[in-house]
N, C-alpha and C positions, 0 to 999 in steps of 0.2 A: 504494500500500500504506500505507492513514492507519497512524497508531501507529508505525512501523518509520521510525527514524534512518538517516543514510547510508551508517553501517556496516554493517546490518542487510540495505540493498539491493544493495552491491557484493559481486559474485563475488571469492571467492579465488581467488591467485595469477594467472597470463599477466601482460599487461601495463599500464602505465597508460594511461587514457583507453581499453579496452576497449569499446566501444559494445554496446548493450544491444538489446533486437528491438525498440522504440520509438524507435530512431532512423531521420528519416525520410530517402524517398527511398534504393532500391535504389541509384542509381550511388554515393550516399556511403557509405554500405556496402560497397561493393566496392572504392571508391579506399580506405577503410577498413582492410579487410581486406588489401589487398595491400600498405598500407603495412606493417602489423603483420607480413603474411607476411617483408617487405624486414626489415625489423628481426632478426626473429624468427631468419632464417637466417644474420647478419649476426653476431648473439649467437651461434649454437651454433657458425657458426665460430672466432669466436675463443675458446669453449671448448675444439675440436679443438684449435687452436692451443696451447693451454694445455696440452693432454695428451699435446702429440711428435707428432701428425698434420700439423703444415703445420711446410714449411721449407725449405730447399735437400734434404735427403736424400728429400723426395717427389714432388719436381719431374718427376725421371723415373717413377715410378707413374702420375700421371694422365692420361696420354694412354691408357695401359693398362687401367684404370678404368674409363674413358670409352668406349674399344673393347666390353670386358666388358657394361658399362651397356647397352649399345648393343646388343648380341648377346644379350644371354643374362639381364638382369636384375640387379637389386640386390645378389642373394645372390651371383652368381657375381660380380660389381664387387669388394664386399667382399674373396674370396679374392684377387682377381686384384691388387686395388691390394696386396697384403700380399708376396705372391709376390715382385712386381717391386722393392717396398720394402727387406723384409728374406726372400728366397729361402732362405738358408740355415739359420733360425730356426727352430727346433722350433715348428712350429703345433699339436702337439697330443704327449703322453705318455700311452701306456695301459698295460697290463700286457704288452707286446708289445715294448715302447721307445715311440723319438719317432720321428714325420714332420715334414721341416719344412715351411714352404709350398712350396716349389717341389716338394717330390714330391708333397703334396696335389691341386694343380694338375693335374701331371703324370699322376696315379693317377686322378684324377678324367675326364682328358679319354682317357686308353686304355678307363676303364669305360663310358664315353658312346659312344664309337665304336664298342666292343663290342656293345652293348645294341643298336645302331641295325642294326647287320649282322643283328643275331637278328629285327629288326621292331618295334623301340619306337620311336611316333612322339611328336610332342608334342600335349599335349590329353591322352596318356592317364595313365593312375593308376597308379606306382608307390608300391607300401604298402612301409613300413619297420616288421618285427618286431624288432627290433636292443636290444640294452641300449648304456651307453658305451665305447664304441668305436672305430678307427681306420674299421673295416667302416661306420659309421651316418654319419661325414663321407664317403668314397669316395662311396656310395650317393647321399647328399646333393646332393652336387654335382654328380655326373655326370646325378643327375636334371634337375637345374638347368638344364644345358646340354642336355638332349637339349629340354628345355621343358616337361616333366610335371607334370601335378598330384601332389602329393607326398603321401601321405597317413600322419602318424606313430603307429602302432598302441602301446597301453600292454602291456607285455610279460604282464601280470595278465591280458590277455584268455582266457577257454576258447573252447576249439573251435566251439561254438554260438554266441559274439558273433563271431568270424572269419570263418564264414560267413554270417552276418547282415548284414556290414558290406560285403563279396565282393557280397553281394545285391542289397543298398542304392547301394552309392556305386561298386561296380564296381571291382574290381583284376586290370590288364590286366600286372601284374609285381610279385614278391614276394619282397622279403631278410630274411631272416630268420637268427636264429641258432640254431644246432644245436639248443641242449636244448629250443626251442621244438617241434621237429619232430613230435612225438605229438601238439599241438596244430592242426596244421594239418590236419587229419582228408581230408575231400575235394577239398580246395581245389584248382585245378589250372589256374592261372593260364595266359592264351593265348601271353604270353610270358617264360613260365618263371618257376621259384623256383630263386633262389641262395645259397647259406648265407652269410652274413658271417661269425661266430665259428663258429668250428669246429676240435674238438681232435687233427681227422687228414685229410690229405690227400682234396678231394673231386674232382672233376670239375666239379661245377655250383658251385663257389667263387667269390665275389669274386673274390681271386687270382689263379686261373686265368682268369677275364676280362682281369684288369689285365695282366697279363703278354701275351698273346696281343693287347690289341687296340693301336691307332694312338694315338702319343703326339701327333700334331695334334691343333689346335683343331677341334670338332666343327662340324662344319656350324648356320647361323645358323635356330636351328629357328621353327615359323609361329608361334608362339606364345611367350610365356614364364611362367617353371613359376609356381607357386602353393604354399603349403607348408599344408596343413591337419594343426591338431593333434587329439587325440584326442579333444575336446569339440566337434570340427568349427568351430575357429576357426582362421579364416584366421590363421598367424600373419605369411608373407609372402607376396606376389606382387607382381605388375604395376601397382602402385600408382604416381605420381610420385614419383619421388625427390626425398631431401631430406633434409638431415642430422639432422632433429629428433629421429629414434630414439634415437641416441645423445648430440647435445647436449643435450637434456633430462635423460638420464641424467646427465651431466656436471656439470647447472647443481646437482646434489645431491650427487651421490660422485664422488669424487676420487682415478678410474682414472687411469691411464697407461700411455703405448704400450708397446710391447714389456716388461712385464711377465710377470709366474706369474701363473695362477689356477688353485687350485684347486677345481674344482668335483665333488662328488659327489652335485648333484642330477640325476637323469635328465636326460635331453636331447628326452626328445618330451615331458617340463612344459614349461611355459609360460615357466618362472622360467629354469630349466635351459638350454631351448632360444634364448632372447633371449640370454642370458648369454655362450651359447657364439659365438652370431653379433657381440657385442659385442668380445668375446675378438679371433676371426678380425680385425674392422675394425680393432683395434688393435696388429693385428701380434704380440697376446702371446701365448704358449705355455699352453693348457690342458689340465690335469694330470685326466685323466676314469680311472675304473673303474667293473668291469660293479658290483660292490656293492660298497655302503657298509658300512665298517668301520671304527668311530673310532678305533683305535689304528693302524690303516696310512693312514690320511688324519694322523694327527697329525705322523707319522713321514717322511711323504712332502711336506706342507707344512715341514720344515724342510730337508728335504735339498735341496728344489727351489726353496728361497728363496723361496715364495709371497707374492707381495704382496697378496693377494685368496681369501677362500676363499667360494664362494657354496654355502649349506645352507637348507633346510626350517627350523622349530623345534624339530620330535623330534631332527634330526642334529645339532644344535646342541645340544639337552641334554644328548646321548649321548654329545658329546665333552666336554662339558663335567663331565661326572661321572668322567671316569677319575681315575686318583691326583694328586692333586696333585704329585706328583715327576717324573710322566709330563711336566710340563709347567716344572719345572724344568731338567729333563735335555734339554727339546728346544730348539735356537734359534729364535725366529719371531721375530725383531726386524725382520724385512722385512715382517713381517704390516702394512698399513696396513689393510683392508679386509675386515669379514666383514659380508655382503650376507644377509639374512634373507627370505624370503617365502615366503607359502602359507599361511601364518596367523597368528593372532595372536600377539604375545609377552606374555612375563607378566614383571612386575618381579621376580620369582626370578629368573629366566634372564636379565635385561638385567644384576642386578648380578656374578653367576655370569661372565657371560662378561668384562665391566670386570675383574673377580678374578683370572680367567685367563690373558686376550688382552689385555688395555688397554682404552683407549676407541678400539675399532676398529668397534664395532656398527653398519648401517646398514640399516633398517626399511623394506622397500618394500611399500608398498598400492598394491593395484591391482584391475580385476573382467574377467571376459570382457569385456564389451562396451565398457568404456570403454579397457583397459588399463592402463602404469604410470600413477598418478594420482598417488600423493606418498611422501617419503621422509623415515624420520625418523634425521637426523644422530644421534651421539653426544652432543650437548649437548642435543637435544630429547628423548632418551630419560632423560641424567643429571637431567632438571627433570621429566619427563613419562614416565615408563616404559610406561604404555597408549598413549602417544600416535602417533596413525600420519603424524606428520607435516607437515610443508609440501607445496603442490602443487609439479611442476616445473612447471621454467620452459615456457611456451606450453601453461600445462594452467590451466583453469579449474575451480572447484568451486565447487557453490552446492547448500546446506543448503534446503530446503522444504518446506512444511505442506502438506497433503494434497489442498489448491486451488493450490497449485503457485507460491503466494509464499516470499520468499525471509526465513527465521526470522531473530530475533535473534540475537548473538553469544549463545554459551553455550545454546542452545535447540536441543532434539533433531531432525530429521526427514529425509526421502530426500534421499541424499546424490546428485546429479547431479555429471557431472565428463564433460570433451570438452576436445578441440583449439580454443586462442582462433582459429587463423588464420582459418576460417570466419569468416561474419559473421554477429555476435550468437548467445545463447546457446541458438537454437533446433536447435545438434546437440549440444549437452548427453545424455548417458545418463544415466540410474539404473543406479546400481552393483548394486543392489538390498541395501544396504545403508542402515540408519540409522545416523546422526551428529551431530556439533556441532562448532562452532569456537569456543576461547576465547579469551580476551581476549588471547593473545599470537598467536594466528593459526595454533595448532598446530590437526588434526585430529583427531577424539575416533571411533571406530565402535563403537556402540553395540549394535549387535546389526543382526541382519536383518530386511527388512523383510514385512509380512504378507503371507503365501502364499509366502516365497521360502525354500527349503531350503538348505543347505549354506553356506559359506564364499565370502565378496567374493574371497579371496584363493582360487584354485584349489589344493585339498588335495593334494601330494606324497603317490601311490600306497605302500599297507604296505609293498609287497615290496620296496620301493625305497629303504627305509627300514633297512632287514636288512643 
């Protein structure tokens, strides 16, 4: 690439001495990559480390983990190492009370035993109508373990996309909550629909499942589940394990184990969904309602000593516009954390919330295809308020012209970004997103790229917003 200096050819962020698709000979490539991968998980350990997951009190968890891992997949590891961790610990508050992990667990593996007596095997498609919920974690997990593909419907859906999708991708089981019920028109799934929220005693209830089935661990099914979100992205399955999901997270915001978070972003976003499974790994208690309302999310992050509250931009303006005395009158001096995505911020709302909450803001960019890509600290937004950021760690991002070289610092074009551990940047995605990086190495997104509609950052649903 004549004219372009060495800054202009090296990808942002992962790590150094990164190798590039011109390095020759496939085996050094692969000794390559496997060192970086060695590194790589070596680093997000000792970030776990840093965040209260490793130490004498986890000792006895991961043999338990491991079993889970082993049986039933990543998602159900996650609850399992937490349960054995801290069992007694509120794993989740709705408008109902708290569960802690061990009746999660517990609740999870009576619904899985239940479902399996009715004929749910694994490979098939359990669809989840659910707002947030105690009802959308039970479902969750017990899908988990039965081995299902998981499928999370947006509660906005009408009757005509419900059967469309019944059509298309096949739902062989259906939880749904109550007020959805005039929405489900024909549907009549081969093995049953059961209400999760519901404001009076049913028969085909969750509930009534949990109650009635086997608190044993379910049988170790042929398969393991898959979670598809409502854009039809995988957000988990049967991938190898590896702690990168959330040491990455880590190498940017600065979670801690058994904390609050509050979160009132849906749970089948992208944002929401990740978050809450970040939560569960961490052992901390997430504080979820079916809708958003800024003055009982304000009010409910000080009574429950929230260390984290993860919101959209609209939910964050929305709180951030109540009385100024509303936010007097409440304590959040536990707030270290309020987690942004789904779209852009604007420097109104970066200095609004510094006004309100402190310097707690933390800016996550990210696109379907490629996922989280970069986060922008408090001090990258105090210098930079559009800016979205550093990449995390073991994330690569490279800026290119429309022949697919890699621009100058401060020079606009498709932003690609991928996992370094690969070798070289030929699994790079286009976010479909244009961009730039300036001379301090922060992220710029400049708009989207030609022919590409909507938002890098997947847009938080209206009604979800309400």
């Amino acid at each position: 690439m004549s004219g372009q200096g060495p800054e202009a050819e090296r990808p942002r962020g992962g790590f150094p001495g990164t190798p590039g698709v011109s390095d020759p000979g496939a085996l050094v490539s692969l000794v390559r990559a496997l060192g970086r991968r060695a590194w790589a998980e070596a680093e997000y350990l000792r970030l776990c480390a840093v965040a209260g997951l490793v130490g004498p009190r986890s000792v006895g968890a991961y043999p338990a983990a491991a079993n889970a891992l082993f049986r039933y997949g990543s998602l159900v590891a996650a609850l399992s190492f937490s349960a054995q961790r801290c069992g007694g610990r509120a794993a989740l508050i709705d408008e109902s009370g708290a569960l802690s992990y061990a009746e999660v667990d517990d609740r999870s593996n009576r619904l899985a035993n239940e479902w399996r007596t009715r004929g749910l095997r694994a490979g098939e498609t359990v669809a989840l109508l659910v707002r947030n919920h105690r009802g959308l974690f039970d479902a969750l997990f017990a899908a988990a373990k039965c081995g299902t593909r998981i499928l999370l419907l947006n509660p906005d859906f009408a009757a005509p996309r419900l059967a469309e999708i019944a059509e298309r991708d096949g739902m062989d089981l259906l939880v749904y909550d109550q007020e959805f019920e005039a929405a489900l028109g024909t549907l009549s799934p081969r093995r049953g629909a059961y209400r999760a929220w519901t404001d009076s005693p049913h028969l085909r209830s969750l509930e009534t499942l949990v109650a009635a089935g086997s608190s044993e661990p379910p049988p170790v099914p042929a398969e393991l589940a898959r979670v598809v979100l409502p854009n039809g992205v995988v957000a988990a399955g049967a991938q190898a394990w590896s702690l990168r999901p959330l040491g990455a997270l880590l190498s940017r915001v600065p979670l801690r184990a058994r904390e609050v978070t509050e979160c009132p972003v849906p749970l089948f976003h992208s944002l929401g969904f990740a978050m809450a499974l970040v939560s569960v790994g961490l052992g901390s208690t997430l504080v979820i309602r079916r809708r958003f309302e800024p003055r009982r999310v304000l009010d409910s992050m000080a009574r429950n000593r929230a260390t984290a509250l993860i919101v959209a931009p609209v939910m964050l303006s929305r709180l951030t516009d109540l009385d100024p005395l509303s936010f007097t009158e409440s304590d959040l001096s536990a707030l270290r954390v309020v987690l942004v995505g789904g779209s852009r911020l604007g420097g109104d709302l970066c200095r609004r919330t510094a006004h309100r909450l402190g310097s707690v803001l933390y800016h996550v960019y990210g696109s379907t295809a490629a996922g989280c890509v970069a986060v922008a600290t408090p001090a990258d937004l105090a210098a930079e308020p559009r800016c979205a950021g550093r990449p995390l760690l073991g994330t690569v991002v490279r800026i290119v012209d429309e022949a697919g070289d890699t621009v100058p610092t401060g020079t606009s074009g498709a932003i690609l970004a991928g996992n370094t551990v690969p070798a070289g940047d030929d699994r790079l995605v286009p976010t479909g997103d244009l961009g730039r990086f300036d001379a301090a190495g922060r992220l710029f997104v400049d708009g989207r790229a030609a022919g590409v509609t909507g938002s890098g950052n997947t847009a938080v649903p209206e009604d979800s917003r309400r």
